[in-house]
C-alpha positions in Angstrom: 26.8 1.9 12.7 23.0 2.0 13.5 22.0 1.3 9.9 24.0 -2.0 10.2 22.5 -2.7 13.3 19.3 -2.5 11.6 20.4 -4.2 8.6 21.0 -7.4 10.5 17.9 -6.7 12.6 16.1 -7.3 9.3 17.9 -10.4 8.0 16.9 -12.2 11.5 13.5 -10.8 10.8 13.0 -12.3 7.6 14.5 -15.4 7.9 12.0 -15.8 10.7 9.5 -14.7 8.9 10.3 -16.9 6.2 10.0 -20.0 8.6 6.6 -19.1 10.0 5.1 -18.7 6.6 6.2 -22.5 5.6 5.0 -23.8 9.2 1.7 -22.5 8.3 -0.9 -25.0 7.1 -1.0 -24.9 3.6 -4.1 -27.4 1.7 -3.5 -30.1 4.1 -1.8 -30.1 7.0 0.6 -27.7 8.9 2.8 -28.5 11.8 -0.5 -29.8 13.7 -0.9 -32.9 11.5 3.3 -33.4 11.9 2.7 -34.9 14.7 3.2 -31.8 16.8 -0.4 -31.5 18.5 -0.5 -35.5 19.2 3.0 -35.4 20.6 1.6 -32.7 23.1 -1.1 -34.9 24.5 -3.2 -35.9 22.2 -5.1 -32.6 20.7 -5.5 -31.2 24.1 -2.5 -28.6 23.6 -2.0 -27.0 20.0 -4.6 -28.0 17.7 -5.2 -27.2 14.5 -6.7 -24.1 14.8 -4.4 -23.1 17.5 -1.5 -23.5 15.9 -2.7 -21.4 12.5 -3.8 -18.8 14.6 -0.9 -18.4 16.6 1.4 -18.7 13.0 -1.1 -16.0 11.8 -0.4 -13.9 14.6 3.7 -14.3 14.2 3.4 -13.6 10.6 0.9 -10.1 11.1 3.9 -9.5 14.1 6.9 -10.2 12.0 5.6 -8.5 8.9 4.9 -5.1 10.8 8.1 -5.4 12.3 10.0 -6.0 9.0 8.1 -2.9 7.3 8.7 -0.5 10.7 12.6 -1.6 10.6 12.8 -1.1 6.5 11.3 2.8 6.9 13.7 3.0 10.0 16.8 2.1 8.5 15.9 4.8 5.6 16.3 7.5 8.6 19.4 5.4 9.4 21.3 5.6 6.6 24.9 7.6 6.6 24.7 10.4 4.1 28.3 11.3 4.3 29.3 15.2 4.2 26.5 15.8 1.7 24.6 18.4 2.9 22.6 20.3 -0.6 22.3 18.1 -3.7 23.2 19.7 -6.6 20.1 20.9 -8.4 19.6 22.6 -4.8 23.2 24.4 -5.3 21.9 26.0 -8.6 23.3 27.4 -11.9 27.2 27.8 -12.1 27.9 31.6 -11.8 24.2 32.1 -10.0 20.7 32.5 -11.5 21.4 35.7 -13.7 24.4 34.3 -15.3 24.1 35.4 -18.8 23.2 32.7 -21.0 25.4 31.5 -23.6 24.6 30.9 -27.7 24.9 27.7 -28.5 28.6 26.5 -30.0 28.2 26.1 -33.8 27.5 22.5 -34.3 26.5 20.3 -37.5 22.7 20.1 -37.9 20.9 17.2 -37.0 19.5 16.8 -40.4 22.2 16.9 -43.3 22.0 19.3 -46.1 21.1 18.3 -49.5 23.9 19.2 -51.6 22.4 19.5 -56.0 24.2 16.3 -57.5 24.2 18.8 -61.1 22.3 21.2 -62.8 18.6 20.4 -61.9 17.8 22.0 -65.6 19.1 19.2 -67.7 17.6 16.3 -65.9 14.4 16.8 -67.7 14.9 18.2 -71.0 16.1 15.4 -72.8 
């Protein structure tokens, strides 16, 4: 239940996020040459440096939110019933089981078998 919580907590987070990195002034102009700083009164409200600091600021914010909430819903997560993995529960039968030979198997490498009688290939 919490790590959903904090699952949706992140998408609002990033989609914000997202927005605030494309208001930010790129090469040219930002949301200060939009119209937004003139419609305010004329430069005397946000100006251009206002307004990228205070996007700067929301992005450094947002960002260290984002991060804190990703480590957080780690902790979150529901693990179930699981409570030893299984290299923790060891060997089957306990560390001084015996130890087994091998089955009989086919070698990796097959056998040469002698196609004839390796003394009359040369004496002719």
């Amino acid at each position: 239940m919490l790590y959903n919580i904090i699952v949706g907590v992140i998408a609002v987070i990033c989609f914000l996020l997202i927005v605030v990195v494309l208001l930010q002034p790129g090469q040219g102009q930002g949301i200060s040459g939009m119209g937004g700083a003139g419609a305010i009164g004329g430069g005397g409200g946000l100006g251009a440096r206002r307004t990228a600091d205070l996007l700067s600021k929301a992005t450094s914010i947002l960002a260290a939110i984002f991060l804190t909430l990703c480590v957080l819903a780690n902790f979150a997560i529901d693990r179930g019933e699981v409570d030893r993995s299984i290299l923790q529960e060891g060997v089957p039968g306990g560390v001084n089981a015996p130890i087994e030979a091998p089955s009989q198997t086919q070698p990796a490498i097959p056998q040469q078998q002698d196609q004839g009688n390796s003394e009359d290939d040369g004496e002719n």
